[in-house]
CHARMM internal coordinates of N, CA and C (Angstrom, degrees):
IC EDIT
DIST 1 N 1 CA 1.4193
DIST 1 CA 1 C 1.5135
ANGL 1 N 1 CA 1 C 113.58
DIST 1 C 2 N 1.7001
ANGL 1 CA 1 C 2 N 130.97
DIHE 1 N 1 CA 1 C 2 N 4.15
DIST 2 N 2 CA 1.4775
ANGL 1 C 2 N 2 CA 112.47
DIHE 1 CA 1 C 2 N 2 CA -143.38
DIST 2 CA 2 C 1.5510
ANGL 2 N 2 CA 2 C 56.66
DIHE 1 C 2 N 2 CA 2 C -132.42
DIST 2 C 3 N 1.6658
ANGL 2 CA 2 C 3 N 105.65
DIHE 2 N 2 CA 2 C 3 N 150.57
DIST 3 N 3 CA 1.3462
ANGL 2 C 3 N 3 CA 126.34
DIHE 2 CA 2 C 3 N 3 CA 176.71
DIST 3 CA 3 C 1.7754
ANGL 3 N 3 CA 3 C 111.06
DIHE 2 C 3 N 3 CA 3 C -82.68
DIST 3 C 4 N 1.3583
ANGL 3 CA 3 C 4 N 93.00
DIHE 3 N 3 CA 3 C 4 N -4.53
DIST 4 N 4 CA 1.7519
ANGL 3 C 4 N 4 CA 102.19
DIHE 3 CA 3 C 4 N 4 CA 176.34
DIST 4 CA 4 C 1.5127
ANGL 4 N 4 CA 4 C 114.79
DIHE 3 C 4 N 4 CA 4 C -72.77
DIST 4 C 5 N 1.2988
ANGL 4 CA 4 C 5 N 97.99
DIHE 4 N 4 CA 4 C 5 N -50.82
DIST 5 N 5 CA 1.7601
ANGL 4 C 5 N 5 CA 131.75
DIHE 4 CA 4 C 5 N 5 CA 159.71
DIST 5 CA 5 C 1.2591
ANGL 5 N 5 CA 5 C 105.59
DIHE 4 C 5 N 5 CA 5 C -20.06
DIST 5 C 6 N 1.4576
ANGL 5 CA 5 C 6 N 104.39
DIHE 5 N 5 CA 5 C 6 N -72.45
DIST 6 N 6 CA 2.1517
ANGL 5 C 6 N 6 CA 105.19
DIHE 5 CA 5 C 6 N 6 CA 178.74
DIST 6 CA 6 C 0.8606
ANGL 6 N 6 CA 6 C 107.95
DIHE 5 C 6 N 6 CA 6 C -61.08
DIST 6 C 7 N 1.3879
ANGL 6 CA 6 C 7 N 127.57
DIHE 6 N 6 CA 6 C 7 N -60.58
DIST 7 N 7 CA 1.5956
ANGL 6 C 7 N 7 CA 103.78
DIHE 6 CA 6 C 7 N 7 CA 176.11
DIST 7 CA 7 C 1.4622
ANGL 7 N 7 CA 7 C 167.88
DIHE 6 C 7 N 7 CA 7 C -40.45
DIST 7 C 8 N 2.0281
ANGL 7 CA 7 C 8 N 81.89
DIHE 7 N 7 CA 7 C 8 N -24.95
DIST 8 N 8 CA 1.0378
ANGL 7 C 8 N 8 CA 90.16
DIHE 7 CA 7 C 8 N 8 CA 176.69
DIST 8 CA 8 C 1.9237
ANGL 8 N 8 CA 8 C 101.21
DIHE 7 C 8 N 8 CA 8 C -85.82
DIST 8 C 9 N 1.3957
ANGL 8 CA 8 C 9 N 106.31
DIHE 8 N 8 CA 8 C 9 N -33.28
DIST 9 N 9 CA 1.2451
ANGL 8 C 9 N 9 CA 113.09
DIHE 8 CA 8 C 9 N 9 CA 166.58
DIST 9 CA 9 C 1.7191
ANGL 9 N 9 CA 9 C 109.90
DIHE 8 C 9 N 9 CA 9 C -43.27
DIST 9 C 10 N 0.8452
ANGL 9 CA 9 C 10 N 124.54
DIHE 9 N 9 CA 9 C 10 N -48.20
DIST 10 N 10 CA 1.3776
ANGL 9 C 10 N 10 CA 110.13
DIHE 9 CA 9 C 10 N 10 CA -167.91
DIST 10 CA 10 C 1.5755
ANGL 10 N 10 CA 10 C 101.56
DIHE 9 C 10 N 10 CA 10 C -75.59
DIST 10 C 11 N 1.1870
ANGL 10 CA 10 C 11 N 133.48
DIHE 10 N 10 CA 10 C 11 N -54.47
DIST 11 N 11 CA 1.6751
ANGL 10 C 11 N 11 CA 139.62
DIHE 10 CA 10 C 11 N 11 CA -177.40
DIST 11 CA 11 C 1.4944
ANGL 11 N 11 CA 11 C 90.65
DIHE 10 C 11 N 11 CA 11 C -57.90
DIST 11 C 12 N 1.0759
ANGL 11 CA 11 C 12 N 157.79
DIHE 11 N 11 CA 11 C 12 N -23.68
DIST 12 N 12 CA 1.1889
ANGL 11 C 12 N 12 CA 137.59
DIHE 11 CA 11 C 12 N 12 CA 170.93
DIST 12 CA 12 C 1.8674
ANGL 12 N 12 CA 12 C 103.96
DIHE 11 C 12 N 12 CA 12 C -88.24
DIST 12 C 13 N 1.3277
ANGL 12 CA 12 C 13 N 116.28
DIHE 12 N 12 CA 12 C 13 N -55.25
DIST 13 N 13 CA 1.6953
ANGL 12 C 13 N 13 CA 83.03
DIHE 12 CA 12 C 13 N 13 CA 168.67
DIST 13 CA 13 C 1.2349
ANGL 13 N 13 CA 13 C 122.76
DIHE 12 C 13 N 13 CA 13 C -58.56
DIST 13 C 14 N 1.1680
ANGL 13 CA 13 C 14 N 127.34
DIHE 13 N 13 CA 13 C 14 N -29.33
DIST 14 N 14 CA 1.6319
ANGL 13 C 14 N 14 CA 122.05
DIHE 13 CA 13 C 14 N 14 CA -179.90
DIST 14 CA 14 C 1.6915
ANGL 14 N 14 CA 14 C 110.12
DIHE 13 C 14 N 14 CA 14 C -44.26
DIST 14 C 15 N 1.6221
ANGL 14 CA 14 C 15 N 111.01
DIHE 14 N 14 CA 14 C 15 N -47.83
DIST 15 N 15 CA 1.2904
ANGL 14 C 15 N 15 CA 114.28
DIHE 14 CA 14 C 15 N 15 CA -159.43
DIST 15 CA 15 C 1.5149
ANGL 15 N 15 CA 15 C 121.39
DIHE 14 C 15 N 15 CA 15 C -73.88
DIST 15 C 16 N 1.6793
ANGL 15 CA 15 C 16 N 85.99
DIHE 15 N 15 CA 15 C 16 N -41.36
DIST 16 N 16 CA 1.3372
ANGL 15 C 16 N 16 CA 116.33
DIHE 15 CA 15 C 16 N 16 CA 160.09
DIST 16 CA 16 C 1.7380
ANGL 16 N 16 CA 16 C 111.28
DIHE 15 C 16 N 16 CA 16 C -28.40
DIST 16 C 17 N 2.0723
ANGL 16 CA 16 C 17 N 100.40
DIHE 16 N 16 CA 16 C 17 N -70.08
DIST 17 N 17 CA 1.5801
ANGL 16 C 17 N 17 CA 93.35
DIHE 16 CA 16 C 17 N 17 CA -169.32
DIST 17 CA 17 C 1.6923
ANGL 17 N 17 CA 17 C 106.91
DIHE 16 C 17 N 17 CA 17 C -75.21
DIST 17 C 18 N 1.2541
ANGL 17 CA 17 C 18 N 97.01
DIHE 17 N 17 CA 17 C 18 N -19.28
DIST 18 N 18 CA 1.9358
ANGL 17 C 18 N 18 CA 75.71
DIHE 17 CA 17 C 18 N 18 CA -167.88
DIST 18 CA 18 C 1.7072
ANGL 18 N 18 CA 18 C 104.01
DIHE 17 C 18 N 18 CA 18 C -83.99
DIST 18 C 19 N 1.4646
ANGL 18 CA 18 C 19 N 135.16
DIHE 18 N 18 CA 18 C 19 N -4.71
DIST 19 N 19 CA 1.2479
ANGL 18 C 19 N 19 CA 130.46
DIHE 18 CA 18 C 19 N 19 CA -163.70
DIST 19 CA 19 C 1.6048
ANGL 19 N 19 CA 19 C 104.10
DIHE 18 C 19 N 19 CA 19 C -115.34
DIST 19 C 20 N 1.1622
ANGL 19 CA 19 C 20 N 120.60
DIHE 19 N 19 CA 19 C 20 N -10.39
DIST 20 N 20 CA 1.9056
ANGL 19 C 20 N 20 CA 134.30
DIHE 19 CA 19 C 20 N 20 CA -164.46
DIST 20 CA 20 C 1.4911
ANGL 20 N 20 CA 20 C 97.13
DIHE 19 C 20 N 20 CA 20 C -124.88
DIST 20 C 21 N 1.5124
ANGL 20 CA 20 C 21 N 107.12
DIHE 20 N 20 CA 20 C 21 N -72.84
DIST 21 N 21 CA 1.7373
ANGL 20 C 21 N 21 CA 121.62
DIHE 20 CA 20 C 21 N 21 CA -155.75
DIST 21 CA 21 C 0.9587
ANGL 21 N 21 CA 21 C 89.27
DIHE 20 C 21 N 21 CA 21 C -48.45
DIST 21 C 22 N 1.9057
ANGL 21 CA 21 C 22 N 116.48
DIHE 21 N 21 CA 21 C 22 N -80.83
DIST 22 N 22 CA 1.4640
ANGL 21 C 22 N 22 CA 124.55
DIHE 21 CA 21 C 22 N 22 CA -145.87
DIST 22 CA 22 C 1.1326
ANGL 22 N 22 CA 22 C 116.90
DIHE 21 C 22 N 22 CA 22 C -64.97
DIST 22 C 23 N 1.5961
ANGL 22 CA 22 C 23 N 120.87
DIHE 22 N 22 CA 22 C 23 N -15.43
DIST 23 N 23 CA 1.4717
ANGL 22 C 23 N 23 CA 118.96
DIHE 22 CA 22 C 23 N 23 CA -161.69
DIST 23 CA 23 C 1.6177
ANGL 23 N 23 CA 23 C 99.00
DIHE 22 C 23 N 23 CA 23 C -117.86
DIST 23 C 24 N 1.1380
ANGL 23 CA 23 C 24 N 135.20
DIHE 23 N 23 CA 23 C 24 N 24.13
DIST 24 N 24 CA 1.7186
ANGL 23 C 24 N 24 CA 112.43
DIHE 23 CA 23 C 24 N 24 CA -177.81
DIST 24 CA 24 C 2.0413
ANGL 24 N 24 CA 24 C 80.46
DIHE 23 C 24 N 24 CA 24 C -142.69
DIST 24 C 25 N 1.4974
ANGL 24 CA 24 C 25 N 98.58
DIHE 24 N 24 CA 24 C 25 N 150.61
DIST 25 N 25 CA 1.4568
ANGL 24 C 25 N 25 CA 100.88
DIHE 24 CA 24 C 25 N 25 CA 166.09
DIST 25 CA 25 C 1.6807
ANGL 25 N 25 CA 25 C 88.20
DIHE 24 C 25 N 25 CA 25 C -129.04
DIST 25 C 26 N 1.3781
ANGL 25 CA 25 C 26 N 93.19
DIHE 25 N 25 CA 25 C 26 N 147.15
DIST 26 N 26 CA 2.0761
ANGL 25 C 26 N 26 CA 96.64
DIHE 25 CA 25 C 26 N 26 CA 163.69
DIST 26 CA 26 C 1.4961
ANGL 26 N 26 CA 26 C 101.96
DIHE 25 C 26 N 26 CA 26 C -118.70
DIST 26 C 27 N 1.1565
ANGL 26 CA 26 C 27 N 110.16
DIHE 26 N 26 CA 26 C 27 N -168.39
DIST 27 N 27 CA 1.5353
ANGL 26 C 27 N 27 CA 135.78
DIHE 26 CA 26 C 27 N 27 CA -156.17
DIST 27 CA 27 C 1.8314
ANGL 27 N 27 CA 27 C 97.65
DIHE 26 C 27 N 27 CA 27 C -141.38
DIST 27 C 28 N 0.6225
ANGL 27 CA 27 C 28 N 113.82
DIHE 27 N 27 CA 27 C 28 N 22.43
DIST 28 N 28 CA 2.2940
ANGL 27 C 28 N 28 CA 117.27
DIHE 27 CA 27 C 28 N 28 CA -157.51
DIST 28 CA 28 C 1.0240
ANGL 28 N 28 CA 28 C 90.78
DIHE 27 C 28 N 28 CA 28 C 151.58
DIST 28 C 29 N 1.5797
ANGL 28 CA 28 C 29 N 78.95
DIHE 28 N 28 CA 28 C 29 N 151.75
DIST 29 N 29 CA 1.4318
ANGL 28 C 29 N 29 CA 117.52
DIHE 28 CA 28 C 29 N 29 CA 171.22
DIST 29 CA 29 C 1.4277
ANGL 29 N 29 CA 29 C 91.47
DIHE 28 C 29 N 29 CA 29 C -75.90
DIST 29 C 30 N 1.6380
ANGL 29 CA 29 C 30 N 145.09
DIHE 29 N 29 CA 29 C 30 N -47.74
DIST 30 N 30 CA 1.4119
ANGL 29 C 30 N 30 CA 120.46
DIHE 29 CA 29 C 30 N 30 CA -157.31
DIST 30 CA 30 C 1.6091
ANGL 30 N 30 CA 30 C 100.02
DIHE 29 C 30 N 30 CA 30 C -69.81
DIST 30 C 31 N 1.1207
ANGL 30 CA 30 C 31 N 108.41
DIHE 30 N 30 CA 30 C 31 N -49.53
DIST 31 N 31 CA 2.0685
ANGL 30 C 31 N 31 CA 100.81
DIHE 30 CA 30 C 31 N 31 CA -174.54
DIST 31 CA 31 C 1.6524
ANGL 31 N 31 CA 31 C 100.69
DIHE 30 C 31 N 31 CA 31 C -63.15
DIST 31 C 32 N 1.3460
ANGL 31 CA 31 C 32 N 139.83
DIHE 31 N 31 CA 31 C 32 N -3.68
DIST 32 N 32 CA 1.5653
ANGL 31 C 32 N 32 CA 140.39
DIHE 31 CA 31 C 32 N 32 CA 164.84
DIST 32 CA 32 C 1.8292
ANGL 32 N 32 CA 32 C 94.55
DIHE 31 C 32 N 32 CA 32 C -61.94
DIST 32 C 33 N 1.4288
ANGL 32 CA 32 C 33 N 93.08
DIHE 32 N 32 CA 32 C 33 N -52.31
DIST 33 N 33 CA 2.0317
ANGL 32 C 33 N 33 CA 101.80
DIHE 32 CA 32 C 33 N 33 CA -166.09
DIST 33 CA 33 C 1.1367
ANGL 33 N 33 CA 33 C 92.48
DIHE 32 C 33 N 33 CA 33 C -79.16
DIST 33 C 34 N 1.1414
ANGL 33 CA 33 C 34 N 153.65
DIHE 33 N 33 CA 33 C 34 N -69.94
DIST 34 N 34 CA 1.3377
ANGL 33 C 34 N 34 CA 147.05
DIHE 33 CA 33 C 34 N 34 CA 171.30
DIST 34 CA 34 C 1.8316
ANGL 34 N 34 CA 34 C 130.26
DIHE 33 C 34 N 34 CA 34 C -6.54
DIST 34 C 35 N 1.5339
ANGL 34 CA 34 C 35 N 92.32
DIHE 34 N 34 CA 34 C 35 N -66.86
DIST 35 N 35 CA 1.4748
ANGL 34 C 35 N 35 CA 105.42
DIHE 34 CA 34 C 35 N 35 CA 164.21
DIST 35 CA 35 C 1.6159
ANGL 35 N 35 CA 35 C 133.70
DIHE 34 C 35 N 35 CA 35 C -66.53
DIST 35 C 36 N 1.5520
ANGL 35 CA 35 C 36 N 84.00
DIHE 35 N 35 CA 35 C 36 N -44.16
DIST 36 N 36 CA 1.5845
ANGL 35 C 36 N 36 CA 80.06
DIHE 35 CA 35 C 36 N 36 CA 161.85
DIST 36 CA 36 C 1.2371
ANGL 36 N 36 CA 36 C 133.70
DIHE 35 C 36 N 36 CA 36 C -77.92
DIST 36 C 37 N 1.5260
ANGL 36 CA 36 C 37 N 119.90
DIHE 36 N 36 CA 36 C 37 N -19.69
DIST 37 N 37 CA 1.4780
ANGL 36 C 37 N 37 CA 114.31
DIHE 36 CA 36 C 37 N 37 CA 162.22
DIST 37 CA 37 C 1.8889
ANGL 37 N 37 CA 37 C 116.51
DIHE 36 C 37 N 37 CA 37 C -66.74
DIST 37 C 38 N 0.9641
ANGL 37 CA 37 C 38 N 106.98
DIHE 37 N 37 CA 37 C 38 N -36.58
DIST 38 N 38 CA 1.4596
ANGL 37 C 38 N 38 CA 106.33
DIHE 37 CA 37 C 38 N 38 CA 144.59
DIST 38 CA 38 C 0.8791
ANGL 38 N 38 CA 38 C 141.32
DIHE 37 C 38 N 38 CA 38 C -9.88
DIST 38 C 39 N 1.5843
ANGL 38 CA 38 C 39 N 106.29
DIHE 38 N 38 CA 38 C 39 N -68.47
DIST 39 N 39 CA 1.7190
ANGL 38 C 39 N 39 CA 132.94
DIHE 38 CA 38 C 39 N 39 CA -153.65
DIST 39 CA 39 C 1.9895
ANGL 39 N 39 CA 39 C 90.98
DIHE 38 C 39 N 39 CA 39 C -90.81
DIST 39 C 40 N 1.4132
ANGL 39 CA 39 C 40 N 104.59
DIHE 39 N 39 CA 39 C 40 N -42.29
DIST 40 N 40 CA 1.4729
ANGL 39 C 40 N 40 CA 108.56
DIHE 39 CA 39 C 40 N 40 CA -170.37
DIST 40 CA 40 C 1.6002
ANGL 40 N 40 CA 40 C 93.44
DIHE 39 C 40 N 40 CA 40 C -72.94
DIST 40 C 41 N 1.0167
ANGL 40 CA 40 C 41 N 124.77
DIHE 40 N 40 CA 40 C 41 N -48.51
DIST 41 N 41 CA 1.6672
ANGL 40 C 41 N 41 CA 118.30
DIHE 40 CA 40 C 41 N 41 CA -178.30
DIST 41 CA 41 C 1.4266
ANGL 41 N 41 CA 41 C 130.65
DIHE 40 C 41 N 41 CA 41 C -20.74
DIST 41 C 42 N 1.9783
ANGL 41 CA 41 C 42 N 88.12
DIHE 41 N 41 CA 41 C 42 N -69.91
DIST 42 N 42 CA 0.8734
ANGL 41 C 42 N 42 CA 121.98
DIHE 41 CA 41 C 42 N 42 CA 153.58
DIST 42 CA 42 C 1.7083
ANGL 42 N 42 CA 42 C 149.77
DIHE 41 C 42 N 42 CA 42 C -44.47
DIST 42 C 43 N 1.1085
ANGL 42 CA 42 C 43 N 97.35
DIHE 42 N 42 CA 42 C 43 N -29.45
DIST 43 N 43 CA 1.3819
ANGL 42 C 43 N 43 CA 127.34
DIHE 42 CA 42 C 43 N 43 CA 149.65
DIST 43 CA 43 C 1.5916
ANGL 43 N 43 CA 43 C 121.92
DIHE 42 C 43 N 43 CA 43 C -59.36
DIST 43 C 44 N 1.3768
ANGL 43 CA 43 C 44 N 116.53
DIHE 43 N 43 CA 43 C 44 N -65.36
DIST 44 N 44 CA 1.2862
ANGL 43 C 44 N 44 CA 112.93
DIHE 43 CA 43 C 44 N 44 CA -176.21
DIST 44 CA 44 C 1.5023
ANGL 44 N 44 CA 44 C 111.55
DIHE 43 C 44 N 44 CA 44 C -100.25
DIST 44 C 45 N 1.2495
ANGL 44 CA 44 C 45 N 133.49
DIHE 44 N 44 CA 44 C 45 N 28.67
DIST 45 N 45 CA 1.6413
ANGL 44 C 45 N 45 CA 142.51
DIHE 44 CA 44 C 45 N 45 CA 169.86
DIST 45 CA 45 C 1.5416
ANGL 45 N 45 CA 45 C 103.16
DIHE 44 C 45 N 45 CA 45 C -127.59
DIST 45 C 46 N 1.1846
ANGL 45 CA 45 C 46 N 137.52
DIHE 45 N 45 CA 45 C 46 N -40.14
DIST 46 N 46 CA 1.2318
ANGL 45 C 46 N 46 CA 129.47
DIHE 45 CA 45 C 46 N 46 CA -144.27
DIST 46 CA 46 C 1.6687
ANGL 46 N 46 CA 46 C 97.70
DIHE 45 C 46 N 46 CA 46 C -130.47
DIST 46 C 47 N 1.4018
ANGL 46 CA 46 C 47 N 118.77
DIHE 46 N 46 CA 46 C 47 N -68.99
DIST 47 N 47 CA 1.4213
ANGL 46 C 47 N 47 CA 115.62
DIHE 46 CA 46 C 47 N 47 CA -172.22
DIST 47 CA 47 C 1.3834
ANGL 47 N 47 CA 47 C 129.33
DIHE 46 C 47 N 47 CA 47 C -52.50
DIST 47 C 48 N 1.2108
ANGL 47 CA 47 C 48 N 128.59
DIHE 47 N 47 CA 47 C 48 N 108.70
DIST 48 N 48 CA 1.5731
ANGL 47 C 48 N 48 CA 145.67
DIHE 47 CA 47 C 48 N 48 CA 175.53
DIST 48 CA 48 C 1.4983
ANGL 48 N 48 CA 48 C 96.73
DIHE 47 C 48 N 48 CA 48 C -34.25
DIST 48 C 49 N 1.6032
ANGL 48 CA 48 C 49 N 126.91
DIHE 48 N 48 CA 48 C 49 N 138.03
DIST 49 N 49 CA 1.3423
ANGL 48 C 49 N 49 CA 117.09
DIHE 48 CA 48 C 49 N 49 CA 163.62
DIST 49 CA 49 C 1.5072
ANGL 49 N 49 CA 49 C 110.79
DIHE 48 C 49 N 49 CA 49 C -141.37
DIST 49 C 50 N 1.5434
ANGL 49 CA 49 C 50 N 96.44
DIHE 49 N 49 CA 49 C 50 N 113.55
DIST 50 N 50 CA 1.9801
ANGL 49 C 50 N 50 CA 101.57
DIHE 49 CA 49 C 50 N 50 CA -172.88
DIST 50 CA 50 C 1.8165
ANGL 50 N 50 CA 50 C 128.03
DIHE 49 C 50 N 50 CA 50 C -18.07
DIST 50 C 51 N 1.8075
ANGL 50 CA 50 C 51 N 80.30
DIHE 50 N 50 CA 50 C 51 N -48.77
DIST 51 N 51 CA 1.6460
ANGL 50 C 51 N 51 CA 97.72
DIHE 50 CA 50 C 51 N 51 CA -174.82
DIST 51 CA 51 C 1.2948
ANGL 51 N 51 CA 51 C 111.18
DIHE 50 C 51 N 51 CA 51 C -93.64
DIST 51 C 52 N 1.3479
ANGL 51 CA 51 C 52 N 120.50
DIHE 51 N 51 CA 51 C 52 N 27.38
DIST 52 N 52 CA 1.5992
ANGL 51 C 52 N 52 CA 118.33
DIHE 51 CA 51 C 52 N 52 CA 156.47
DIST 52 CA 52 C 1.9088
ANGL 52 N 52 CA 52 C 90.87
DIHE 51 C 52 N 52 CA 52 C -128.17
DIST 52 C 53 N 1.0532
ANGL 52 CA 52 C 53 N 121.53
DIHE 52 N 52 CA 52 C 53 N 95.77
DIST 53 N 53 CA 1.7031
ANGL 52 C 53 N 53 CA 116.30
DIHE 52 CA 52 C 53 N 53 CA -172.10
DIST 53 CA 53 C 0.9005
ANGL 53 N 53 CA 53 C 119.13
DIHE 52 C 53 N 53 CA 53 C 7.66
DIST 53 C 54 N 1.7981
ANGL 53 CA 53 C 54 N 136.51
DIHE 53 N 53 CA 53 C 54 N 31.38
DIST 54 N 54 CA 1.2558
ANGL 53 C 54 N 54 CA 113.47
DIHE 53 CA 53 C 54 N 54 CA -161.12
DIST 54 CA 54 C 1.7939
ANGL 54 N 54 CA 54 C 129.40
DIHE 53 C 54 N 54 CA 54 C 79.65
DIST 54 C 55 N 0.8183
ANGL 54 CA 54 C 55 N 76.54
DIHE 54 N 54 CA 54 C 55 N 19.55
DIST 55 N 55 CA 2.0539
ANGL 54 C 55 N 55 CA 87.06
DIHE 54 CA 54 C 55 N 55 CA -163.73
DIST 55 CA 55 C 2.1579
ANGL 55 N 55 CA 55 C 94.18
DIHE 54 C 55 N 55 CA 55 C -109.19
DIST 55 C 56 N 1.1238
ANGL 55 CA 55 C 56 N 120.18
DIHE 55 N 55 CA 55 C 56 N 160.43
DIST 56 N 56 CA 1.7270
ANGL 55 C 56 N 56 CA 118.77
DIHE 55 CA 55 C 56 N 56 CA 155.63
DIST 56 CA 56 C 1.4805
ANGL 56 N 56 CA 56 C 90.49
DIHE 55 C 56 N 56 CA 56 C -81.62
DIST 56 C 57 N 1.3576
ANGL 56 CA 56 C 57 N 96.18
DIHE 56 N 56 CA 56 C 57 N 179.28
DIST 57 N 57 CA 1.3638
ANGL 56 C 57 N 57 CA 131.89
DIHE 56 CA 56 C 57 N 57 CA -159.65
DIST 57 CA 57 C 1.5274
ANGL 57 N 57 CA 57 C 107.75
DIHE 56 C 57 N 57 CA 57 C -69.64
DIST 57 C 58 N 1.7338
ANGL 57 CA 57 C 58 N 97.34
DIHE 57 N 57 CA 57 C 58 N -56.62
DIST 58 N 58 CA 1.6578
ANGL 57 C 58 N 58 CA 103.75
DIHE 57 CA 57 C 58 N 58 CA -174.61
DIST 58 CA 58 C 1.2595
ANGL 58 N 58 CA 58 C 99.26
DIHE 57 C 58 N 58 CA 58 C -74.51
DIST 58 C 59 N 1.3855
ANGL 58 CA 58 C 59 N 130.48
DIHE 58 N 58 CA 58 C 59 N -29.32
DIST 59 N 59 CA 1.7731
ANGL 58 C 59 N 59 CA 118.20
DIHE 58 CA 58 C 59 N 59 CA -178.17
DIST 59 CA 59 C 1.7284
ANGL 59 N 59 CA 59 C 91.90
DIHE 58 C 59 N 59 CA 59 C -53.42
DIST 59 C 60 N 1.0559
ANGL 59 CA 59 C 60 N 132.23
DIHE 59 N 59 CA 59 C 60 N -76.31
DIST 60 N 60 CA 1.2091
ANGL 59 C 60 N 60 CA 142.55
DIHE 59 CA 59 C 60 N 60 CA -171.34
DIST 60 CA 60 C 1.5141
ANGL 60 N 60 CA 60 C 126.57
DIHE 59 C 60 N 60 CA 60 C -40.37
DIST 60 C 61 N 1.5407
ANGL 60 CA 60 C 61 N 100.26
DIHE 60 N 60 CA 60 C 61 N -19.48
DIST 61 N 61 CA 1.0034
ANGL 60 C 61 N 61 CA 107.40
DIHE 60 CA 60 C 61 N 61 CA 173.71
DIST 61 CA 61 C 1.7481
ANGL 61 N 61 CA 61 C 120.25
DIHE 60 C 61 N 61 CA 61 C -107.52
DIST 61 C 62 N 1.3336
ANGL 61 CA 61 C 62 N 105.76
DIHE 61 N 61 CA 61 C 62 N 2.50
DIST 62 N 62 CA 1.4199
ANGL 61 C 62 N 62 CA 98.04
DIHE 61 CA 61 C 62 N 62 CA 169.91
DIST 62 CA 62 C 1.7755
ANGL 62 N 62 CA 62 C 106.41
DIHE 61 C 62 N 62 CA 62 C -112.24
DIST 62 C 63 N 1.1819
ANGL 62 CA 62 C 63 N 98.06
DIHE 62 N 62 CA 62 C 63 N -7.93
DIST 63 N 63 CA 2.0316
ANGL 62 C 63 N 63 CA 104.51
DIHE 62 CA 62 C 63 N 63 CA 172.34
DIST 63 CA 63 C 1.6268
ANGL 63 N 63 CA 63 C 101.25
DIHE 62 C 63 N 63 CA 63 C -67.28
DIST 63 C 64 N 1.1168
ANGL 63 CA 63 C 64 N 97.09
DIHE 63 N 63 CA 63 C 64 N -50.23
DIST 64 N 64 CA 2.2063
ANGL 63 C 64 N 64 CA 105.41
DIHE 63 CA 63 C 64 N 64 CA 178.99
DIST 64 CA 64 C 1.4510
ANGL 64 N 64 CA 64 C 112.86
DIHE 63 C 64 N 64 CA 64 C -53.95
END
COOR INIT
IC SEED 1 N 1 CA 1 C
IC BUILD
């Protein structure tokens, strides 16, 4: 309901397609599920994110 909400929703599909979509091709649907569990992994263990100070997700989420 909070217009903050989409936004962040939208900057996360954005990143999503230009950093996952545009750049990986598969061969299957299992290396499709494969990579993208990957890509989400990777996302919330490893990738720095401005609007959490710079911290990943789970850092941020076990400081809270």
């Amino acid at each position: 309901g909070c217009p903050y909400d989409n936004a962040v929703d939208e900057s996360t599909y954005r990143s999503f397609k230009l950093e996952f979509i545009n750049q990986e091709t598969c061969q299957s649907l299992e290396e499709l599920t494969l990579k993208t569990k990957d890509y989400v992994h990777r996302w919330n263990h490893h990738r720095i994110h401005g609007s959490l100070d710079y911290q990943t997700p789970m850092v941020k989420r076990v400081i809270a």
